[in-house]
C-alpha positions in Angstrom: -22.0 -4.1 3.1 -25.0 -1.8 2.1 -26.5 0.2 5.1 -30.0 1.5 3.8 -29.3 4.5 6.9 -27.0 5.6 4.2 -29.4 5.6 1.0 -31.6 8.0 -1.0 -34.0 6.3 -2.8 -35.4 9.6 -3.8 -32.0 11.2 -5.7 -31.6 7.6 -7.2 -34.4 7.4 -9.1 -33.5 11.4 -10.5 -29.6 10.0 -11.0 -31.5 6.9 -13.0 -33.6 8.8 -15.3 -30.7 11.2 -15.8 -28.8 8.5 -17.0 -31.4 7.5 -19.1 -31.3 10.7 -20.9 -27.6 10.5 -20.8 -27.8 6.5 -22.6 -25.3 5.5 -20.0 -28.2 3.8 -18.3 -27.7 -0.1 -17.4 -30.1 -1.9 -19.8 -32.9 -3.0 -17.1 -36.6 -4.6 -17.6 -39.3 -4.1 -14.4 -38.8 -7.2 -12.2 -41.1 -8.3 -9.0 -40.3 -7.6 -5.6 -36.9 -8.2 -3.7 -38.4 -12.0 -2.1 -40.1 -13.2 -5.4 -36.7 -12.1 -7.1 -34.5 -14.4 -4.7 -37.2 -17.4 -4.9 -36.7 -16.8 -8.3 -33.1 -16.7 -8.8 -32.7 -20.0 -6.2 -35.1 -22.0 -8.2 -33.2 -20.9 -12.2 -29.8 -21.4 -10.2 -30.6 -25.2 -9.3 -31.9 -25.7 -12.7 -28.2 -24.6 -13.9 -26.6 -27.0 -10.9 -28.4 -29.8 -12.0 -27.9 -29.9 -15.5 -24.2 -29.6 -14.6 -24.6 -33.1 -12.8 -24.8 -31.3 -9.6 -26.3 -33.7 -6.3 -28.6 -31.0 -4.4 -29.4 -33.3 -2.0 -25.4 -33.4 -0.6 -25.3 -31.4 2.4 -22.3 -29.3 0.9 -24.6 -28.1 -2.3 -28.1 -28.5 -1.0 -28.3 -24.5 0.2 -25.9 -22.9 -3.0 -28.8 -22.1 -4.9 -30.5 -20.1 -1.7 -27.4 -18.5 -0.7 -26.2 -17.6 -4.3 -30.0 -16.0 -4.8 -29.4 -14.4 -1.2 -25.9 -12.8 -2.5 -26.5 -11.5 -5.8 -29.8 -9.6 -4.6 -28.5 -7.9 -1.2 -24.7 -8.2 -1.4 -23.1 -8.2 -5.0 -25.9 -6.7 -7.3 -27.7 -4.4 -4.8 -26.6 -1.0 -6.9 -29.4 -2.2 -9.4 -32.0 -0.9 -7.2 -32.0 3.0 -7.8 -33.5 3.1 -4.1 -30.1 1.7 -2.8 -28.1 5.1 -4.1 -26.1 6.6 -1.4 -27.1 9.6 0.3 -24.4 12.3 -1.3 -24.1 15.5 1.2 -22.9 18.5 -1.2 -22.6 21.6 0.9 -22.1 25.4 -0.2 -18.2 25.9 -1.8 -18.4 29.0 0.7 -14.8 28.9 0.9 -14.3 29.2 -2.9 -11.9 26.4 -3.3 -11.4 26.5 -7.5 -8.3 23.5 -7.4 -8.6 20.1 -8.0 -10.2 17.6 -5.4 -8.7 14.2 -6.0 -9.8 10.9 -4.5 -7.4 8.4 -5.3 -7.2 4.5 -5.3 -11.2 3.5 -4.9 -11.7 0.1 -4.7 -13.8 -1.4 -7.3 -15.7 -4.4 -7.5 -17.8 -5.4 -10.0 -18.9 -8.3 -12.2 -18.6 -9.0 -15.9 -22.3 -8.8 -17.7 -20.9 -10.7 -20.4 -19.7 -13.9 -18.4 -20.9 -13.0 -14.7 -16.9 -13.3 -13.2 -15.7 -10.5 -10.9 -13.9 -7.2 -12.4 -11.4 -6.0 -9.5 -9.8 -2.4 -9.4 -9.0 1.0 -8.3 -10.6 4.4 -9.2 -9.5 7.9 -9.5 -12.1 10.4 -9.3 -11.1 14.7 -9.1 -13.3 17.5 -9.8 -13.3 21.4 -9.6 -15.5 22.7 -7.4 -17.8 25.3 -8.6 -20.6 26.2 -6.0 -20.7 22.3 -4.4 -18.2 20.4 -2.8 -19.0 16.6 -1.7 -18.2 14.6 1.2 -15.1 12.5 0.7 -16.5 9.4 1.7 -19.3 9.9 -0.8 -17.2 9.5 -4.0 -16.5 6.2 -2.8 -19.9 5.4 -2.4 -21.0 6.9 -5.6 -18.5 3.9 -7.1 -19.5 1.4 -5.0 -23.3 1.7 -6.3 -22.6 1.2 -9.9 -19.9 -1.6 -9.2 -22.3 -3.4 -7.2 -24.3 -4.6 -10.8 -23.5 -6.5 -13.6 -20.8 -4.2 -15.6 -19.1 -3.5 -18.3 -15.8 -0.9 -17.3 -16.6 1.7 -19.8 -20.6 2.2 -18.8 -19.1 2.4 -15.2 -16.9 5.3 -15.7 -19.7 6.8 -17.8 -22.0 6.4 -14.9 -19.8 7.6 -12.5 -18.8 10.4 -14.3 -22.4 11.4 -15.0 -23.5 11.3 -11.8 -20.6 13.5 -10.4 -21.7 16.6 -12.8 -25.4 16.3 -11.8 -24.7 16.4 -8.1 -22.2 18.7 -8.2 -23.3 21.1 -10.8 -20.0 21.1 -12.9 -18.9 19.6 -16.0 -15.1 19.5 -14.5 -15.2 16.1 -13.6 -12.0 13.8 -14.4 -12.7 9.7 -13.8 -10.1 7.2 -14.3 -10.9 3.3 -13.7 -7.9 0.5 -13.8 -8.9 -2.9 -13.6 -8.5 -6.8 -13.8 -11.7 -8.7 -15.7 -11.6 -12.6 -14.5 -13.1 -13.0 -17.4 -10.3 -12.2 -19.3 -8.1 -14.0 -16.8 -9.6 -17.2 -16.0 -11.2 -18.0 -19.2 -10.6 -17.0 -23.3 -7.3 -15.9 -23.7 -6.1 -16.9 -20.1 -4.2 -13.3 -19.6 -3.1 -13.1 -15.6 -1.4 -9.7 -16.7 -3.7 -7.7 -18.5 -5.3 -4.9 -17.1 -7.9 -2.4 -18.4 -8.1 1.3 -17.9 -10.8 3.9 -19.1 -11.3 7.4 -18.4 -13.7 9.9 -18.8 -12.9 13.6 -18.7 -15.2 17.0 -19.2 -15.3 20.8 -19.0 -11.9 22.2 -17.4 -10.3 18.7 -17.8 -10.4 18.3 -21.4 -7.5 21.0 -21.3 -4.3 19.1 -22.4 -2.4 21.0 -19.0 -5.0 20.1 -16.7 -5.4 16.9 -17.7 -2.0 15.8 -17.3 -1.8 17.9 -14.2 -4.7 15.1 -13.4 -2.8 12.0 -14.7 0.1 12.9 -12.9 -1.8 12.7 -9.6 -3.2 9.8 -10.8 0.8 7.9 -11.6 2.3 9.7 -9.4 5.0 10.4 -11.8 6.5 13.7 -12.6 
């Protein structure tokens, strides 16, 4: 659940034009304010209801379109607001730490922008500090921001990994993503096996050694 204590509105509208400049951006008109965009939303998602043959006025359906409006705008698609980015503490590498930092098994949930149908995996994110090191926690949150938007795997490890070099002021940044697309599952080919992984690597990780130094972190295999 997003706790706006914990945002930056400020540094995510610098990590959005950034990733404008970087075309890794999500494609994104202007839209109107957060209770025209759920009034919105709840009347278009009614529409849809009805012309499935849909009775609104059953008890059991009459509040979907509402509560479906309510949850895409302040639960499952917040991270399209740039003013809902995480506050990221990066502190002075004082201590001169130069060795990998790995944060391993992030959860990630997303949703398909193709078919709207939920993307669900794990991320790997490492980097080598230079003169910042981050706050654990905030890796996590870095992926949770750009999951929480309509998605497509490889523009979230491109955002991810993006955003890691502009906070912390290195280019050796290593992001791996595994996951399972409902879309792939429930619907089309109807593969419950299948899953997807993409990975991003630059500077010090595009070294054949130090990137399978990486993946074996990532497997756990020797």
């Amino acid at each position: 659940m997003l706790n706006k204590e914990k945002c930056d509105p400020e540094l995510g509208l610098v990590v959005q034009k950034y990733l404008i400049e970087k075309g890794v951006s999500t494609p994104m008109v202007d839209t109107d304010c957060l209770s025209d965009k759920i009034a919105c939303i709840e009347e278009h998602f009614s529409s849809i209801m009805q012309c499935l043959g849909l009775d609104l006025t059953d008890d059991s359906l009459a509040d979907t379109p509402v509560r479906v409006a309510k949850m895409y705008v302040n639960e499952i698609f917040w991270g399209l607001n740039p003013a809902n980015f995480p506050k990221c503490t990066a502190v002075d590498n004082k201590m001169n730490y130069n060795e990998m930092v790995i944060e391993r098994n992030i959860n990630v949930q997303s949703f398909c922008e193709h078919h709207f149908v939920s993307i669900d995996g794990q991320a790997t994110l490492a980097y080598i500090p230079k003169d910042k090191v981050i706050g654990l926690s905030k890796l996590n949150r870095i992926v949770e921001f750009f999951s929480r938007r309509p998605q497509i795997q490889e523009r979230l490890t491109e955002q991810v990994f993006h955003t890691l070099t502009y906070i912390l002021e290195t280019d050796d940044i290593a992001v791996t993503i595994e996951a399972k697309h409902n879309c792939v599952i429930s619907r089309g080919v109807e593969d419950v096996n299948s899953t997807t992984i993409t990975n991003k690597f630059g500077g010090k990780f595009q070294n054949d050694i130090t990137r399978a130094e990486f993946l074996r972190f990532v497997t756990l295999i020797d």
